[in-house]
N, C-alpha and C positions, 0 to 999 in steps of 0.2 A: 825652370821647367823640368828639366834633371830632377833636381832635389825632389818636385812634388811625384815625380813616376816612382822615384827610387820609396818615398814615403807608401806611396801606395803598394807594391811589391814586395818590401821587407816584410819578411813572415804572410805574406798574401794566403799562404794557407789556415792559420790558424785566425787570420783575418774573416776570410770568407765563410771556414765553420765557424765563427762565431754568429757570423750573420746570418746565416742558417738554420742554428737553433734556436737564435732569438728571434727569427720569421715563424717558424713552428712552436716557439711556447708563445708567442701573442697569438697563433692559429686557434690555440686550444682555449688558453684562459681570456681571449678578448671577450666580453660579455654582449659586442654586434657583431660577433661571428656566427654566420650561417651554422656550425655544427654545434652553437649552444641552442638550436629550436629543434624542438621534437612534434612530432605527430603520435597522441593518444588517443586509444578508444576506449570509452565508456557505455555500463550499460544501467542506464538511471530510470526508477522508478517514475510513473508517471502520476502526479497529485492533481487531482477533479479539485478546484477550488471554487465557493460562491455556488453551489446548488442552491437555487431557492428549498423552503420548507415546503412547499407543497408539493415538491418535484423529487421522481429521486429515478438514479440509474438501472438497468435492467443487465441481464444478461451478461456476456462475456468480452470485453474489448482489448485492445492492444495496451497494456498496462506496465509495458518495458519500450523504453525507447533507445537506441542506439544512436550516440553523438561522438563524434571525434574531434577532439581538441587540437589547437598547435600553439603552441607557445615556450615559455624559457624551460629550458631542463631545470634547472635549480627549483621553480617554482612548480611546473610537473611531478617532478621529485618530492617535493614537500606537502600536496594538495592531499588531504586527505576528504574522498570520492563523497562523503556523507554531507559536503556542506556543495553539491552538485545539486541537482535536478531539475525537471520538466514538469510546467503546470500551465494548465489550462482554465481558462476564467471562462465557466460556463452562467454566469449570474444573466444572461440572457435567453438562456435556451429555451426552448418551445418540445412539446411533447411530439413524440415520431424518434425517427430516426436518421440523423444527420453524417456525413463526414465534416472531422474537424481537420482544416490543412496547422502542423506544428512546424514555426520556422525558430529562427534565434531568437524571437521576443519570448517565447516560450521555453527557452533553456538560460536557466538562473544559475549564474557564477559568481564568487567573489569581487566583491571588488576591490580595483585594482590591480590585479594579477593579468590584465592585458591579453589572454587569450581569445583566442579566434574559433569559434566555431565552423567547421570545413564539410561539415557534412550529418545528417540527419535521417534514420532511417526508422521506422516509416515517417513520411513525411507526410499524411494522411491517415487515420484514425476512424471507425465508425463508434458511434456512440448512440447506445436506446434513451430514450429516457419517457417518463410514466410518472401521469400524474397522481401523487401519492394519498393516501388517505389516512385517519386512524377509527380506530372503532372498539366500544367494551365487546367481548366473547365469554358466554358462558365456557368453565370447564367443566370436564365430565370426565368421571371415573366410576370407572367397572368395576363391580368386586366379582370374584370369581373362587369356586368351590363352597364349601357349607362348613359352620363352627361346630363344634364337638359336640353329642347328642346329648340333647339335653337342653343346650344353649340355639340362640338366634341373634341374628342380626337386628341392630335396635334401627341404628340410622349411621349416616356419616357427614363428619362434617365439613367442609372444601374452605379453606383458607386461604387465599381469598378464594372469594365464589366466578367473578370475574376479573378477567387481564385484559390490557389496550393492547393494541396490534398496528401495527403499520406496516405500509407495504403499497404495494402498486393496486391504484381502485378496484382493476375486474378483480384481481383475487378477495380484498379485504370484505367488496360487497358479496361474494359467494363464500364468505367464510362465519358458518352459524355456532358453531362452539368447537371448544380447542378439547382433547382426548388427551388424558395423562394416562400411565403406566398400569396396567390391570392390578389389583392386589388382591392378592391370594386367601382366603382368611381360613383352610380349611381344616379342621385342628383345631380350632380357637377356641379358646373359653373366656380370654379376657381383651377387655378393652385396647387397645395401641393406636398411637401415633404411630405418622409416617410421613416424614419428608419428598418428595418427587418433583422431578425436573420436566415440565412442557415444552412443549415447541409447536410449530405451525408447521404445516403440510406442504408450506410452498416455500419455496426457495425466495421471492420477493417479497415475503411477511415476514415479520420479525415482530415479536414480544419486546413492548418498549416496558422496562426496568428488572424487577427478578423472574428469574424463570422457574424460581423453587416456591413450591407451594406446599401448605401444610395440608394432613386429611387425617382428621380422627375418626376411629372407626370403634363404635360402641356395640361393644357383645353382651349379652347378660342372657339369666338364666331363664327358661319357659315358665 
């Protein structure tokens, strides 16, 4: 009994610091140690997925969402934020305006990487949504001032003459021709081309394909 106290006492100091720092570097490198998990916050883009084609979004919504992760440091450490995000499967949605509740089925992670989702803010979303239309629009361009005396205006020509538009019904059905850039022709004696860029009046119409059109403008002499 002797022998084993005296075993255990011989050098009991440098016994005991050993056992002490080997308590504290298995604290730190254990990999189910409480201080290998972290709590992050992210703040990730929110993707509308599955719109129908005859449907489409209006106005302004919460389009960042704030999510905070917990899981291993090493794999926190390494996640790079771009392969994160929040999507919402609106393939159902009906025209008006709804709140969508966004929980964890709606926050997309890696897989594998074991992390926990702790927290979601907002966790409610409004969302417009307008049943969409498209429609041909005449364009129309002004010409403005007079060509060089002597000379007139023959005619011009609008390449194309009509653009499709799309956008939410009330606007696309109150929208009668689209207005390009005034051109000036005054001074003129000879014929030009000119390229110009249109656009629509309303924030929920949009020009489906190019916005650039051509317009030849033929001068000659009286």
């Amino acid at each position: 009994m002797s022998y084993i106290r005296n075993l255990i006492l011989e050098n009991a100091f440098l016994k005991f610091a050993s056992l002490f720092f080997a308590i504290v570097l298995w604290f730190y490198i254990s990999p189910i140690s409480m201080r290998d998990t972290l709590e992050v916050n992210y703040v990730l883009p929110l993707e509308l997925k599955n719109i129908p084609e005859d449907m489409m979004v209006i106005g302004n919504f919460e389009d960042r969402i704030n999510v905070r992760l917990r899981g291993r440091q090493n794999v926190l450490r390494d996640l790079d934020p771009t392969q994160l995000s929040v999507s919402l499967d609106l393939s159902k949605v009906k025209a008006g305006g709804r709140f969508y509740a966004i929980d964890n089925s709606n926050i997309n992670i890696p897989h594998g990487t074991n992390m926990e989702v702790i927290r979601i803010d907002p966790k409610k979303i409004k969302i417009d949504v307008v049943n969409s239309v498209k429609k041909d629009v005449k364009v129309q361009i002004n010409i403005t001032g007079m060509p060089e005396p002597g000379y007139k205006l023959r005619r011009i020509s609008i390449n194309p003459p009509l653009v499709t538009v799309e956008g939410s019904e009330y606007e696309v059905t109150s929208l009668s021709v689209l207005k390009g850039p005034e051109i000036d022709i005054t001074g003129r004696k000879n014929s030009f081309t000119r390229e110009v860029k249109i656009d629509t009046p309303f924030h929920n119409v949009r020009v489906l394909g190019k916005r650039v059109i051509t317009v030849y403008v033929e001068i000659s002499k009286i």
